[in-house]
N, C-alpha and C positions, 0 to 999 in steps of 0.2 A: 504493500500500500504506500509506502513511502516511495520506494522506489519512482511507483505512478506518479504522487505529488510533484518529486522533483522534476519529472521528465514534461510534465506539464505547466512548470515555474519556468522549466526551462526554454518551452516552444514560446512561451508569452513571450519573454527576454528576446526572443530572437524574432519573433513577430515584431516586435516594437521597434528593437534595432534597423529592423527593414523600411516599417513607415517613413523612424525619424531617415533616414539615409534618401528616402525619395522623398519628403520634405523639404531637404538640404539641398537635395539636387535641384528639384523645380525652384529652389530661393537661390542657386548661383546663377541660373539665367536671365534675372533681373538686377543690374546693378543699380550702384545706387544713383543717383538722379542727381544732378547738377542743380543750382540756386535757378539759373535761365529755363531751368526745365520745369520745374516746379512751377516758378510763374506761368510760362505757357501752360500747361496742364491746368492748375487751376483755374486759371483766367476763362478758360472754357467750358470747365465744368459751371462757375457762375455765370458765365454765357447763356448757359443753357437753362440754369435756374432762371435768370431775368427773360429771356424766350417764354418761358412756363408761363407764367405769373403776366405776361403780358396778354397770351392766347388766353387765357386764364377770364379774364373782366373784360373782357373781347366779343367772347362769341356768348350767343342768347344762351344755350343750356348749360355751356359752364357758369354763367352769372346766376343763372335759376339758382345753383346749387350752393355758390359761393353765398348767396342771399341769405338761403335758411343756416347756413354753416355759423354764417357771422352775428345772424340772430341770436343763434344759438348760446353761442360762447357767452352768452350775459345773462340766458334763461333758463338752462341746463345745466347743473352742474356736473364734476366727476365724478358722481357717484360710485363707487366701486362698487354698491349692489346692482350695476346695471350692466354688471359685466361678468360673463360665466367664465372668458379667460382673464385671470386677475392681470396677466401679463400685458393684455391691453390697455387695463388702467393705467397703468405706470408709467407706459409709453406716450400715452395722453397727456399726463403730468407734468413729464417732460416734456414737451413738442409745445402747448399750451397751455401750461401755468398762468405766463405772462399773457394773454390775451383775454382770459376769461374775468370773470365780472371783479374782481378784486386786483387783478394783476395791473402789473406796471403799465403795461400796451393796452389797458381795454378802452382807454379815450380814441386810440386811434382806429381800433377794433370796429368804435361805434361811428368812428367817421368814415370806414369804406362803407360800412352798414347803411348809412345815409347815403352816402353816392350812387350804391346800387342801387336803394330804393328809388331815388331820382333821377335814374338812367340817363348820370353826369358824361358830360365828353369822355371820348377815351384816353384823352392827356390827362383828364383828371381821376379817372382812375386808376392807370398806372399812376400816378404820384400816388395817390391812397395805400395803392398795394406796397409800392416802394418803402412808404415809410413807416409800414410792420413791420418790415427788415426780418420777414420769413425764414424759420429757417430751411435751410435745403430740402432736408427729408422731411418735412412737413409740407412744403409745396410739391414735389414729388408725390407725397402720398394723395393731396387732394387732387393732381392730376390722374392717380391710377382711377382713384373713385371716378372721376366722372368718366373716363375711359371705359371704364365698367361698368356703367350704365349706358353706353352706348354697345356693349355686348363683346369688348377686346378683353381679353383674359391675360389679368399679368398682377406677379405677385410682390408685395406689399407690407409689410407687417403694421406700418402706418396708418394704408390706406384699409387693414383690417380692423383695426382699434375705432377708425372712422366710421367704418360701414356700421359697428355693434352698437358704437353710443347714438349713432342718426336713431336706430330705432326706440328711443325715449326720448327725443326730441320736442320739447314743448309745442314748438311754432312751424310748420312743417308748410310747402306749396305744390301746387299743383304743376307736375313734371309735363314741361311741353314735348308736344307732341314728335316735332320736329327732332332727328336727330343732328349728333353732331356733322357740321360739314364737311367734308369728305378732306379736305383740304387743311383744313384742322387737325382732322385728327390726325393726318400722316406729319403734321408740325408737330405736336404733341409726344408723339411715339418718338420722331427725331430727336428734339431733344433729351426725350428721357436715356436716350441709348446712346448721344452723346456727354449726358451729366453720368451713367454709370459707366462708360471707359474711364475717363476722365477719375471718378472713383476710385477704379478697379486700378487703373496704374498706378496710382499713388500707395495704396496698400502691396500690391507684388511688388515695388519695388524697394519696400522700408518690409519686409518677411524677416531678415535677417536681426533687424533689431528685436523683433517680438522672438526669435530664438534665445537672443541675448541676454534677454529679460526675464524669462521665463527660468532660464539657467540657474539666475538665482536663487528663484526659491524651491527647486527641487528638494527631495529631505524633508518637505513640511507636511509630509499625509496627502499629496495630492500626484497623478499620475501626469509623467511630463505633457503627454500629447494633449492631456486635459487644459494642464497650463498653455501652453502655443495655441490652443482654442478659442480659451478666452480672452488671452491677450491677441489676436487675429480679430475679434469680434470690436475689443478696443479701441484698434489698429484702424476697421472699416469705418467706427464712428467719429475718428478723428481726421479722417479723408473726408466724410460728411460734411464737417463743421470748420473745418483749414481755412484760413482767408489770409491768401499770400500778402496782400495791402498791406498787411500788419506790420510785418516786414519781418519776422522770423523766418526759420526754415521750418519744413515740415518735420524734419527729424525731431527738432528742440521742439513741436508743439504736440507730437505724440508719444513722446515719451511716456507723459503724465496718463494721458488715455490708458495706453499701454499697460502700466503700473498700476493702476487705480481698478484697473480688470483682474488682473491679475489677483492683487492683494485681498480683493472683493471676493473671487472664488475660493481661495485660501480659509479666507475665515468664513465662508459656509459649509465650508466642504471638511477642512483640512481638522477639525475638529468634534466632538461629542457634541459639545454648548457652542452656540453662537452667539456671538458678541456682536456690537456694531464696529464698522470697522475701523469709527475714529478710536473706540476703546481699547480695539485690539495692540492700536496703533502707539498708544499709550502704555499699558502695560509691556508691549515689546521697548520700549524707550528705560521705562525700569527697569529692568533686567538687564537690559546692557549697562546702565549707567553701574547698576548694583554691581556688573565682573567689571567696569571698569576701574571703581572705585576701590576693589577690593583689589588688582593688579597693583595699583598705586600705591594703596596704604598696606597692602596685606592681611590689611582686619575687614572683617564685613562691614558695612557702611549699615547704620542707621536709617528706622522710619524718615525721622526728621531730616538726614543728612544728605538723602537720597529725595525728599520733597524739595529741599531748599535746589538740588541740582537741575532737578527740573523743573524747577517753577510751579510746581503745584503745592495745594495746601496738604498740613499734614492726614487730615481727615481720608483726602480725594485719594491721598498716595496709601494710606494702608488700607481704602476699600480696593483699589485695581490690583495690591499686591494679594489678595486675597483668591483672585480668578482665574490664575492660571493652575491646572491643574486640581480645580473644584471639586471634590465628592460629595455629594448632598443625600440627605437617607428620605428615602418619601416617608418615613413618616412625622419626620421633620414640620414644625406648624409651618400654616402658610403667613401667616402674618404674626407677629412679635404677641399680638394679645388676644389669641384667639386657640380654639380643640382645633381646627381642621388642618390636616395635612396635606399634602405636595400628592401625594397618593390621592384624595379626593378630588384635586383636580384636572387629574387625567380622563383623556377619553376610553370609553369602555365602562366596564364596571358591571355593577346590578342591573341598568337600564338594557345594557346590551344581553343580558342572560336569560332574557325572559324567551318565551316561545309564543309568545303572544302577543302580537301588533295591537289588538285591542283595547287590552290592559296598557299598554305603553302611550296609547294614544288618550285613553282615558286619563291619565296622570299626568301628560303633557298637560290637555286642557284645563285639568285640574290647578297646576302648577300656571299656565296664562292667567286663570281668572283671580287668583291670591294676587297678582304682582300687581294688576288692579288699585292696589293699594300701596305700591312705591310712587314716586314721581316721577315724574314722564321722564327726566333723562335718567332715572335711575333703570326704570324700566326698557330705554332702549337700550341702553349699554347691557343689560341682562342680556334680551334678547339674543340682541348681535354674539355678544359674546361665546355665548351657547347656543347656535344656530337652532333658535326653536323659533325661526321664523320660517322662511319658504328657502335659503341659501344657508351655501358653508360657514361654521364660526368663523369669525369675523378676529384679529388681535389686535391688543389694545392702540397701536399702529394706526390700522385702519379705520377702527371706530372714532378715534382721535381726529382723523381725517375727515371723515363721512361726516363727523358733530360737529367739525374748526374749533376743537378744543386740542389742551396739550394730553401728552399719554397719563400724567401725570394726573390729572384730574380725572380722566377714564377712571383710572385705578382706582382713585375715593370713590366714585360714586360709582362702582362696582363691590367695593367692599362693606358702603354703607351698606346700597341692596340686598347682599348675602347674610351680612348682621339681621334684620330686619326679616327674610325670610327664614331666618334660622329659626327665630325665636317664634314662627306662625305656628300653633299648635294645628290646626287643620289641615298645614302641607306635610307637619309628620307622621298623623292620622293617618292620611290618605297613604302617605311613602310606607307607613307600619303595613297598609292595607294590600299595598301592589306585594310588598315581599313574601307574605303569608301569601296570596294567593301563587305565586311564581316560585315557590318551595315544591 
């Protein structure tokens, strides 16, 4: 049996070897790229972006669309329960934060919203559009969409996040009949597949840095190929978002993408407990300071000694020095002044051991009609939290998001609400009630 294991350790090893070696080989036939080259290349891909966004407030059925879009952003918000892939929330988030009813850009939001409605010149729409200052793959994405309603199939991650949240849409019109102009659309599809060369170059030709980077942190509980993955993912994002005016190169402005992907799968993956990853970033900083302080002096450096090196308080430094390497016992309480354990709050349990949906649904509604008696945010942060609505639990993250409170204040008034149904003798009645009968 051993035998087997290792002959099986050993075809992976040599599996992998293989990959990385035609990885290596398809990244030596892209060198790296010259400062004149870069300009050219980018300067084309926002070519192409300003083409888009031109065609864009142009023609009659991309304006239809652009109309209910820009409505939107100030009536609809991101709900993340409006979305069965959570991954398109996110993407939305990013893409337009700043445009929606609270964000930085929503004045400007509201002024192509009016030009549309007043089927302003077309000089003055491009200025409108210009001065959202889009970003790439957000105008890309709203080009796939309308693309896509005129029946061209092309894929999108963007323009999918777009299609999901359209259907909760507050303010919605009636889609003319007409489609796009033939002459359009072949404008449209051009530059899309001159903005992703233009992309695509820029990333095969910087491959070799995302090797580079990736090298590093090998050794940390994550599989190389996984790292060059996510750093490549990075890698695309910062081809996306590059704007050579700036006057860097693209190397110095993907680095950080690069890294920032990297480090990001590291501490999801590379790990039992997940941290966030500025905390990771933190406690990695104590720990160096602590061997390097101990190289210098020879003796272990102090709480204090090792706060004062980094600039944090003493408090902040011996709660981070506590998290690496965490064992916690579920039955451990969950809060400082209270019976419940880390074990009650996992999924599973008694709910799940019964053989009967009826019983379980009976105790559900049981459990809606007591909460009745929380207050409304106390009662939705229950809900959420414990998907005893119509979607998956919700964390206090998202529900934070979904309320525009901090996570922090989730937390209270999740804890309040628990306090409060604990002590309902009629939901323990009923819970005494479901277990005898599911014995």
């Amino acid at each position: 049996m051993l035998i087997e294991e290792e002959a099986v350790e050993s075809l992976a090893v040599e599996t992998e070897d293989k990959d990385l070696e035609r990885l290596f080989a398809e990244a030596r036939r892209y060198p790296l790229l010259t400062s004149q080259q870069e300009k050219s290349i980018d300067g084309s891909k926002w070519q192409a972006v300003t083409g888009l966004q031109k065609l864009l407030v142009r023609d009659k059925v991309a304006r239809h669309y652009l109309r209910a879009w820009s409505s939107n952003t100030a009536l609809t918000p991101l709900d993340i329960a409006y979305f069965t892939n959570r991954e398109h929330h996110f993407i939305l988030r990013r893409e337009l934060s700043n445009y929606m009813a609270d964000g930085k850009q929503a004045d400007r939001m509201e002024a192509l919203h009016s030009a549309l409605q007043k089927n302003r010149t077309p000089r003055t729409l491009d200025q409108r559009m210009a001065d959202l200052d889009l970003p790439a793959s957000l105008t890309v994405g709203i080009a796939v969409v309308v693309l896509r309603l005129d029946g061209v199939k092309l894929q999108d991650s963007v323009a999918d996040a777009l299609e999901q949240w359209s259907t909760f849409w507050t303010h919605t019109e009636k889609r003319p009949k007409t489609p796009l102009e033939a002459s359009v659309r072949e404008e449209l599809i051009a530059h899309m597949e001159s903005y992703s060369d233009a992309r695509d170059t820029l990333t095969m030709h910087n491959l070799r840095l995302v090797y580079s980077i990736a090298g590093r942190y090998r050794g940390k509980g994550v599989n190389y190929l996984d790292l060059i993955q996510e750093g490549t993912l990075g890698l695309i994002r910062a081809a996306e978002k590059y704007d050579h005016s700036k006057g860097f190169r693209f190397s110095t402005y993907c680095f950080n993408w690069i890294t920032q992907a990297i480090r990001r799968h590291v501490g999801d993956t590379g790990g039992l407990i997940r941290y966030p990853t500025h905390v990771q970033e933190q406690v990695n900083k104590l720990y160096r300071l602590r061997v390097t302080e101990k190289q210098r002096t020879g003796e272990e450096p102090g709480d204090a000694a090792l706060a004062e090196a980094a600039g944090l308080t003493l408090e902040k430094t011996r709660d981070l020095l506590q998290l690496r390497n965490l064992g916690v016992s579920l039955d451990a309480p969950q809060f400082d002044d209270d019976d419940g354990t880390l074990l009650d709050t996992m999924s599973g349990g008694p709910f799940d051991a019964s053989e009967s949906e009826a019983e379980t649904e009976s105790l559900h509604d049981r459990l809606l009609l007591e909460m009745e008696e929380l207050d409304k945010a106390e009662r939705e942060v229950v809900i959420a939290r414990w998907g005893l609505h119509d979607g998956p639990p919700l964390s206090r993250a998202e529900i934070a998001d979904r309320m525009s409170v901090s996570r922090e204040w989730v937390r209270q008034l999740e804890r309040a609400a628990l306090t409060k149904l604990s002590g309902n003798e009629r939901i323990r009645s009923a819970f005494a009630d479901y277990m005898e009968a599911s014995d």
